[in-house]
C-alpha positions in Angstrom: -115.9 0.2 153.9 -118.6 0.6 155.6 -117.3 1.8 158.5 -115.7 4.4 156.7 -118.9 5.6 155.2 -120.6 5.5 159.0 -117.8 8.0 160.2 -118.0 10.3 157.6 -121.9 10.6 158.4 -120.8 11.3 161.5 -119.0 14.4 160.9 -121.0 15.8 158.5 -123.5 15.8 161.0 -121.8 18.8 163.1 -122.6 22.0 162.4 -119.8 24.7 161.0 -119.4 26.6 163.9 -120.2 24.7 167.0 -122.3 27.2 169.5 -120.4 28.4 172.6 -122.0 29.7 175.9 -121.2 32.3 177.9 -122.9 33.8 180.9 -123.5 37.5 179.1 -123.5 38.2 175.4 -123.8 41.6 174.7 -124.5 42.7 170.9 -124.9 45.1 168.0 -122.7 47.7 170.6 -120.6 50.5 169.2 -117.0 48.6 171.1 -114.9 51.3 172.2 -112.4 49.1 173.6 -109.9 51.2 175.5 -106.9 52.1 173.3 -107.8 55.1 171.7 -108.8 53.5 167.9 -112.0 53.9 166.7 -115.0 52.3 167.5 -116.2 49.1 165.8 -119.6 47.4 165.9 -119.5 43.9 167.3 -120.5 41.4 170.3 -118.6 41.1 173.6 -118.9 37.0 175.2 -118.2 36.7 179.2 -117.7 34.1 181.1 -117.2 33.1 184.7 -116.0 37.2 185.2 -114.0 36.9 181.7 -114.0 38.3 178.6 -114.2 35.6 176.4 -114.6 36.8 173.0 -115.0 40.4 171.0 -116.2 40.4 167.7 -119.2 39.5 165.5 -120.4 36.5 167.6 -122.3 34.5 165.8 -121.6 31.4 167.6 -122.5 32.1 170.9 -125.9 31.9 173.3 -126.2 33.0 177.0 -129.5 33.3 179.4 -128.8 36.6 179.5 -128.3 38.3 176.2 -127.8 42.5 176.2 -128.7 44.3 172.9 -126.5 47.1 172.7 -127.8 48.6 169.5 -127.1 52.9 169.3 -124.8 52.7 172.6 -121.1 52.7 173.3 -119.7 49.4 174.9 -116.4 50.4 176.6 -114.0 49.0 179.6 -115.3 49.9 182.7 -114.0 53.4 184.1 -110.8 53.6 186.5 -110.9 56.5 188.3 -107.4 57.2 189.6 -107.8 59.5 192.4 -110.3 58.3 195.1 -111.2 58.5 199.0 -113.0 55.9 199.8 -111.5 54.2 203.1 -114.6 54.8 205.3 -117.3 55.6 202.8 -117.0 52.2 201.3 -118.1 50.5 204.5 -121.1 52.6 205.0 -122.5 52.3 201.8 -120.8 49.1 199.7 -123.3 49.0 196.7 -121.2 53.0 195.6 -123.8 53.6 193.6 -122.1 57.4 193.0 -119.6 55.2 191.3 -121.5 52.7 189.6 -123.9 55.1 187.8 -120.5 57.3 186.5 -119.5 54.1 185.0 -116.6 53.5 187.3 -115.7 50.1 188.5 -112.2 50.6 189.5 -111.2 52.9 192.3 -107.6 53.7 193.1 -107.7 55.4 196.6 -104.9 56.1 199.6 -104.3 59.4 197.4 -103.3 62.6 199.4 -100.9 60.8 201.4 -103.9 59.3 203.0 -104.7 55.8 203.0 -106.2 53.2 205.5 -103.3 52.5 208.8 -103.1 48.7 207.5 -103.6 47.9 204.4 -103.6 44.5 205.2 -106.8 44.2 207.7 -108.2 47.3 205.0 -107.9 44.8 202.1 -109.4 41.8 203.9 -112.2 43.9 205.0 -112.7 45.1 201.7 -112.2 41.4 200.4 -115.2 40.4 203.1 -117.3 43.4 202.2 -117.6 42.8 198.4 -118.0 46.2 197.5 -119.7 47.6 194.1 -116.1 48.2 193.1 -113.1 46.8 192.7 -110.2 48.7 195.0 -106.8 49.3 194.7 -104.6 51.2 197.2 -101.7 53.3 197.6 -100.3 54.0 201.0 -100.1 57.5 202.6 -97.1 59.6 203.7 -99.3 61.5 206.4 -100.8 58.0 207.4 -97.6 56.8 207.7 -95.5 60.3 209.5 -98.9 60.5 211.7 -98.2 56.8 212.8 -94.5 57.0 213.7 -94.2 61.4 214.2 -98.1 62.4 215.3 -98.4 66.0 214.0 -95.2 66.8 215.1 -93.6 70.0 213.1 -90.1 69.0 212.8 -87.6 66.5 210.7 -87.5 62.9 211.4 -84.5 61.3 213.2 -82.4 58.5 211.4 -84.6 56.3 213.3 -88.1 57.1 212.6 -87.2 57.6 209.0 -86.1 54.1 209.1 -89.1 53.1 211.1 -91.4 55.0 208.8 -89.5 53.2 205.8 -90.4 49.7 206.8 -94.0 51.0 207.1 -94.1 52.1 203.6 -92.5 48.9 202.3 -94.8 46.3 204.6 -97.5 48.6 202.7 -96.0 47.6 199.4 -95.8 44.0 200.6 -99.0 44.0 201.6 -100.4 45.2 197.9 -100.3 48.9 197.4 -99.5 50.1 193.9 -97.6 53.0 195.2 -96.8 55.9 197.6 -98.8 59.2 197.7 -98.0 62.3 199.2 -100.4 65.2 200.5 -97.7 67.9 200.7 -100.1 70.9 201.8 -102.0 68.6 204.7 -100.5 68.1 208.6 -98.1 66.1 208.9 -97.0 66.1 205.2 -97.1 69.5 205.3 -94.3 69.7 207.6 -91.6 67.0 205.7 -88.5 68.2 203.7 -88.3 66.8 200.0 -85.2 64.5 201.2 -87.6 63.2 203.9 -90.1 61.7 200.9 -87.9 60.5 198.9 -86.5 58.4 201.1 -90.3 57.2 201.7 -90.8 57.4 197.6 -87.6 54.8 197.1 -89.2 52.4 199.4 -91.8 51.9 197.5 -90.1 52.0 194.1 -88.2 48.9 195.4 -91.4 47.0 195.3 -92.6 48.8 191.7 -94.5 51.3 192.9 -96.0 54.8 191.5 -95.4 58.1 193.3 -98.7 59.9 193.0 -98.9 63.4 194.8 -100.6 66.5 195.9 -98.3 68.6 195.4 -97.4 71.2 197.8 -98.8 74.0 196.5 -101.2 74.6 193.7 -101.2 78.2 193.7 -98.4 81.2 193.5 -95.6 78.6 194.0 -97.0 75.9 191.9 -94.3 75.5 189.5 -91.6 75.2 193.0 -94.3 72.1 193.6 -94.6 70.1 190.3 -90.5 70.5 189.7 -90.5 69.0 193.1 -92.8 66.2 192.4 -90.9 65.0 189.4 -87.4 65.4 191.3 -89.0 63.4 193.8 -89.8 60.5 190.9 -86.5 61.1 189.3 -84.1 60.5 192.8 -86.3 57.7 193.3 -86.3 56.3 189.5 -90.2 55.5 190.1 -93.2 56.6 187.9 -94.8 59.8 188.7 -98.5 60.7 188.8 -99.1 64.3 190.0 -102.5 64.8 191.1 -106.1 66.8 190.3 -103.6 68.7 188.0 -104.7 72.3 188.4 -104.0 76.0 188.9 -105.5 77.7 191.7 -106.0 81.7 192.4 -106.9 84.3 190.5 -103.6 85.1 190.5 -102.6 82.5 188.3 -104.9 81.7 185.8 -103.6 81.0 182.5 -100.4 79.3 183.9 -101.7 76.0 182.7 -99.8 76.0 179.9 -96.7 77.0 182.1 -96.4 73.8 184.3 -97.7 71.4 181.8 -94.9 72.3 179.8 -92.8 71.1 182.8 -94.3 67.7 182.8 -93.7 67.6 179.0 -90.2 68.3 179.1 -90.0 65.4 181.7 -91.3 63.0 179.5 -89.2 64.3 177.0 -86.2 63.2 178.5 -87.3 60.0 179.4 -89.3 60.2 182.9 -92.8 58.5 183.5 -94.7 61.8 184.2 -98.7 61.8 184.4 -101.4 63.1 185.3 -105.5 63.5 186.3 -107.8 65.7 186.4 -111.4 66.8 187.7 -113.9 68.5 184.9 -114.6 71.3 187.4 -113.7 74.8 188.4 -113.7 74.6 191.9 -111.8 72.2 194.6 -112.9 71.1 197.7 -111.0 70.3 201.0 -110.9 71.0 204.5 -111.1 74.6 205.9 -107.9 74.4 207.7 -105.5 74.8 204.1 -106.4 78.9 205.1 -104.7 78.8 207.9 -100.7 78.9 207.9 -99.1 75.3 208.0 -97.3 76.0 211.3 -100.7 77.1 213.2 -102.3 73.3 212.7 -99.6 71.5 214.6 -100.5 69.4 217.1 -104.0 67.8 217.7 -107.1 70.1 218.3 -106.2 71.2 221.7 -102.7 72.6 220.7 -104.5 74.5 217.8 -107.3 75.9 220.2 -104.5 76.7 222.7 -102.5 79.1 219.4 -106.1 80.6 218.3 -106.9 81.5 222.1 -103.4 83.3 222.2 -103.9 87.0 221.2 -100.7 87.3 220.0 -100.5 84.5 218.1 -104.1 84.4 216.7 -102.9 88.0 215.1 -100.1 86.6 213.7 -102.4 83.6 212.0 -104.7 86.1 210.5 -101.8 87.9 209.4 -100.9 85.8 207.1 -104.0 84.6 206.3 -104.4 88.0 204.7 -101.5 87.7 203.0 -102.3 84.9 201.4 -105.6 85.6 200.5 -104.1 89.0 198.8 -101.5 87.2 196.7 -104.4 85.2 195.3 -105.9 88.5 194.0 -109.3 88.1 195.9 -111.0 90.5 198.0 -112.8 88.7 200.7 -113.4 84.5 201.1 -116.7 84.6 199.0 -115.1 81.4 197.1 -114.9 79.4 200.0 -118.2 77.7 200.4 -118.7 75.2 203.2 -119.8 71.1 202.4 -120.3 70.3 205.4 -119.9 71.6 209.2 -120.7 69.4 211.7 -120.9 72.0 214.4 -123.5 73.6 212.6 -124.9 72.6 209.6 -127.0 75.3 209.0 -124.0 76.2 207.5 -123.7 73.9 204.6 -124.0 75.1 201.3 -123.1 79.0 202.6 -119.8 80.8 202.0 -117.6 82.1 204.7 -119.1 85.7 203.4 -122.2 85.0 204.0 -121.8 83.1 207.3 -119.7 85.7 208.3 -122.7 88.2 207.6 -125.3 85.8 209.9 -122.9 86.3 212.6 -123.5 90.0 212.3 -119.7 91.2 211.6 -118.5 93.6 209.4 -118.2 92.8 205.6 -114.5 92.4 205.0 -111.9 90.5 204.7 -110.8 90.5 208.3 -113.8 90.2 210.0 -113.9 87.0 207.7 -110.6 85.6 208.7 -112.3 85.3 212.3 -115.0 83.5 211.2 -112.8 80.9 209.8 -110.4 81.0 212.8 -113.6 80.3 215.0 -114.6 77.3 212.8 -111.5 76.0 212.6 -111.6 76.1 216.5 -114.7 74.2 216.2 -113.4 70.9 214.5 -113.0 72.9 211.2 -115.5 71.9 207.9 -115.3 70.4 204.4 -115.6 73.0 202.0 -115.9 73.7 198.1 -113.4 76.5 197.0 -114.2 78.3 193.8 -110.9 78.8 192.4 -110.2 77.8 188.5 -110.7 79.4 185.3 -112.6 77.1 182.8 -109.7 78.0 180.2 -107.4 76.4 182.4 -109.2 73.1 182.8 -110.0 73.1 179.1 -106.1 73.2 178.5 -105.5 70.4 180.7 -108.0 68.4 179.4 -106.4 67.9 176.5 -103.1 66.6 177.2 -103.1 62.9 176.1 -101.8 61.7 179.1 -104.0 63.3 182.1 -106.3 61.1 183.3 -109.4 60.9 185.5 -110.1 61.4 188.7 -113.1 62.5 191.0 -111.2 63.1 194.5 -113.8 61.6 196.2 -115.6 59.0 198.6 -118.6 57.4 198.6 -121.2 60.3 199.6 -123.9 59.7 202.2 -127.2 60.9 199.9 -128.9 63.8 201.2 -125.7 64.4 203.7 -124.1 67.9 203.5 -123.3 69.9 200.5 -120.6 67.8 198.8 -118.6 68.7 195.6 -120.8 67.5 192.3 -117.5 65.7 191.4 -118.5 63.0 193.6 -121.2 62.2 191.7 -120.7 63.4 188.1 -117.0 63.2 187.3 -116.9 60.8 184.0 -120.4 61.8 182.4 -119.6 65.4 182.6 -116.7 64.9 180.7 -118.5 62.6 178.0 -121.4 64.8 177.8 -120.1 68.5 178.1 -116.4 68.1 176.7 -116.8 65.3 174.8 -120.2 65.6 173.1 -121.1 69.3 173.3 -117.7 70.9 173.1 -116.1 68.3 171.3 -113.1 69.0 173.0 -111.7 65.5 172.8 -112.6 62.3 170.5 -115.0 60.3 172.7 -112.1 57.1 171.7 -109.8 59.4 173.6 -111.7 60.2 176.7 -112.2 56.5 177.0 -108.9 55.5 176.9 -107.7 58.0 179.2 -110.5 56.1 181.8 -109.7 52.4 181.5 -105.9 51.8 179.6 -103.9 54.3 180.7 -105.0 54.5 184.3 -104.5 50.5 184.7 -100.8 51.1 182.3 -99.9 53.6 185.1 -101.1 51.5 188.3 -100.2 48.2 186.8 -104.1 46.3 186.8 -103.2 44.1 184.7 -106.4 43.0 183.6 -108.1 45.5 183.7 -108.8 48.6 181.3 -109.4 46.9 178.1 -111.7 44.8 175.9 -110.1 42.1 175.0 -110.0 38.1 175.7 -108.7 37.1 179.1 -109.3 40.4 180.6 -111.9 41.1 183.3 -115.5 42.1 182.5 -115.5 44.8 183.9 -117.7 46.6 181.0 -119.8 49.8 180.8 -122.6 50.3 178.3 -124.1 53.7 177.9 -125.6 56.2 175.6 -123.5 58.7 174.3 -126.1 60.9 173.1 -127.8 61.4 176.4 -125.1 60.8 179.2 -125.0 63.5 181.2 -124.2 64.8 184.9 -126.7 66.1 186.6 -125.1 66.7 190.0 -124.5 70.7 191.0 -122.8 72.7 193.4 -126.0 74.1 194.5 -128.0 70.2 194.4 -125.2 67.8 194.7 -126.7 64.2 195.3 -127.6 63.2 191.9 -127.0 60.4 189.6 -125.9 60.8 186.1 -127.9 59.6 183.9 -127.4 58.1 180.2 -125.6 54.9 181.7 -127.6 51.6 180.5 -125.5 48.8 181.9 -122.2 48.4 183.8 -120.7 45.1 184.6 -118.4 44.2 187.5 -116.3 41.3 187.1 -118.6 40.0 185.5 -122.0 40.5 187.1 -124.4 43.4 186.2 -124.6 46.2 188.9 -126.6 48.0 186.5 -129.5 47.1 184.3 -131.5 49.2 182.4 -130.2 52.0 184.1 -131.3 51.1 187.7 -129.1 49.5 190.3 -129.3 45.3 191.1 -128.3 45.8 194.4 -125.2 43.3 193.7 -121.6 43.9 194.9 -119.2 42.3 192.8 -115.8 44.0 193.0 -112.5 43.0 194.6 -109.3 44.1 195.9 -107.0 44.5 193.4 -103.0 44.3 194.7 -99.8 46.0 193.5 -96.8 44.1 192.4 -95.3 43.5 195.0 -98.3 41.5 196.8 -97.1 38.9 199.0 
């Protein structure tokens, strides 16, 4: 008896709810917790780079507790579209990133990616960069590796040979295969030609993501092709920084979105992303015809030394620049020449003005010829129409992405987008405009970017996922970065966790680099 009476001492000596630690506890936030519904107020537990636990907490301590009271607590942002394969290694902390709230970077886009994805994920693996990297591999990386620039079709065998390159790429732990269909040497490839390259991939569950091969006059030739491209290969498309370009064709937004809706319609995974701006930015050798940049440097000096053929190249730079409906190359303003940087931040007009020629369109086409001849420049074209991104904007299923690297502060005149991508969106379409719930503009960052490229764990809040967790005022968050003063911070982001460990407190930096690589399906 007595013993009986001892025991049941015993347990009513222990408390309800026994208390459980965790390494963070973050409470009293508005959760936003990636799938669209609305926000709820509770307490997020993690652990060991874990979510443990969303809800009202009351159970649980940590030594570092985060009052979230008045802000938004959401999954860290995936930004879909990034450049990142030498910039990461320069500057690992990507603090451009960090204070967006991004902590997932999908790069290898433009059919650009690193040679070996292998030795490029154990470098990245080593580095332990400020965010976690995924990878798709490159069609030009890969046609560069087996055809050079060459302008011509491949034969059986160096299709089969750039095959096996695309597949040890999948292997290896890409999430998919992207194209850059207006750069050398993509720029040169049939459609056969990449979907041959698109089906190796899909045998290892891969997405096709491209830039398409034109976004301008013939842009509705270029996003059929894109989702034909998906459809002989039965993959998942994602077409990229989903835009019209030229004067010519503003207002056809509404024209080739409806070509990705009737995809999805009848049955075929069809995405896309998007920047918040109105211009793009690229190199300076787009203006010149596709067949005038084959070869390395030296054949392209040899073509722009040639009278003859130097006419010819202007020629139809003209034409093109006509069809577009502009006048002169005032929109094309230069990021960054390294053979004279005096030039950063000027358009070819007015460059073409300090060189003392004549005001027009020809005279202009020179100056870029003579540039180009020079190693060429990063530039900043001012082509959209704000209607046209608005329209965009609002399709559920466009996502996010910057198209950029990991900027050098204080280097060049880079596009804002590098800096500003996400808070722009939270602060001037979101907030201010109201052009999209802010539940919505979350979810189109974290869930459906990892749904697309298949990260797993990554996207929501929920138990078992990683902490990958932003925390941010959605009263004040705002981009700051501009075309004319590019390398600033946006501001109105509080905290951001990586896997776990804060890379921002209080809105400054900590210095630590917690991401990973993060592999594709098919990872050996």
């Amino acid at each position: 008896m007595m013993k009986w009476l001892t025991g049941m001492a015993l347990l009513c000596s222990i408390p309800a709810f026994a208390q459980q630690s965790c390494d963070v506890l973050i409470r009293n936030g508005r959760i936003v917790d990636g799938t669209g519904n609305s926000w709820f107020y509770g307490d997020v537990a993690v652990k060991e780079g874990k979510i443990i636990a969303v809800g009202k907490l009351a159970g649980y301590s940590a030594p570092k507790t985060i009052d979230a009271q008045k802000m938004i607590v959401a999954p860290g942002f995936i930004d879909v579209h990034g450049h990142v394969e030498s910039g990461i290694f320069e500057r690992p902390t990507a603090d451009n990133y960090i204070y967006d709230g991004v902590t997932t970077i999908v790069t290898g886009n433009c059919g650009s990616s690193a040679d070996d994805l292998q030795k490029f994920f154990g470098r990245v693996d080593s580095l332990h960069a400020g965010i976690n990297i995924a990878s798709l591999v490159g069609h030009n990386t890969v046609r560069a590796q087996v055809m050079h620039r060459d302008n011509r079709a491949p034969t059986p065998a160096e299709q089969q040979q750039m095959d096996s390159l695309v597949a040890k790429a999948m292997q290896d732990g890409a999430v998919g295969f992207s194209t850059g269909l207006i750069y050398i040497p993509g720029a040169f490839s049939k459609t056969d030609e990449v979907v041959e390259l698109a089906k190796s991939a899909a045998q290892y569950n891969g997405v096709y993501a491209s830039h398409i091969r034109n976004e301008e006059n013939k842009v509705v030739d270029a996003v059929n092709e894109a989702i034909n491209i998906g459809r002989s290969a039965n993959m998942p498309v994602e077409i990229s920084h989903f835009k019209v370009s030229g004067k010519a064709n503003w207002g056809r937004s509404g024209e080739i979105l409806g070509l990705v809706q009737q995809a999805r319609k009848e049955g075929w995974d069809v995405t896309i992303d998007q920047y918040p701006y109105t211009a793009s930015s690229t190199n300076l050798g787009v203006r010149l015809p596709d067949w005038a940049l084959a070869g390395g440097q030296d054949s392209i000096n040899v073509r722009l030394h040639n009278a003859a053929t130097r006419a010819q190249i202007k020629k139809e730079m003209l034409e093109q620049l006509h069809s577009y409906k502009y006048k002169n190359y005032s929109y094309c303003v230069v990021a960054n020449y390294p053979a004279d940087t005096s030039f950063n931040g000027k358009s070819i007009t007015d460059i073409n003005k300090l060189m003392g020629r004549k005001g027009n369109a020809k005279h202009e086409a020179e100056t870029i010829m003579d540039m180009v001849e020079k190693g060429g420049a990063q530039m900043v074209y001012h082509g959209m129409n704000e209607e046209d991104v608005r329209y965009i904007m609002q399709y559920p299923f466009c996502m996010v992405g910057a198209d950029a690297g990991v900027p050098t502060p204080g280097k060049g005149m880079p596009h804002p987008r590098a800096y500003g991508t996400n808070a722009r969106i939270l602060g001037k379409y979101v907030r201010e405009a109201k052009l999209i719930p802010l539940e919505e503009a979350i979810r189109r960052m974290t869930s459906l970017a990892a749904q697309k490229f298949q990260l797993k764990d990554r996207g929501l809040l929920r138990e078992g996922m990683a902490a990958d967790i932003v925390i941010f005022d959605d009263q004040t968050i705002d981009d700051k970065a501009t075309f004319d003063v590019p390398h600033q911070y946006s501001t109105g982001m509080q905290y951001v966790l990586v896997n776990g460990q804060l890379e921002l407190e209080n809105g400054r930096h900590t210095g630590l680099r917690s991401g990973t690589p993060l592999y594709g399906p098919a990872k050996r």
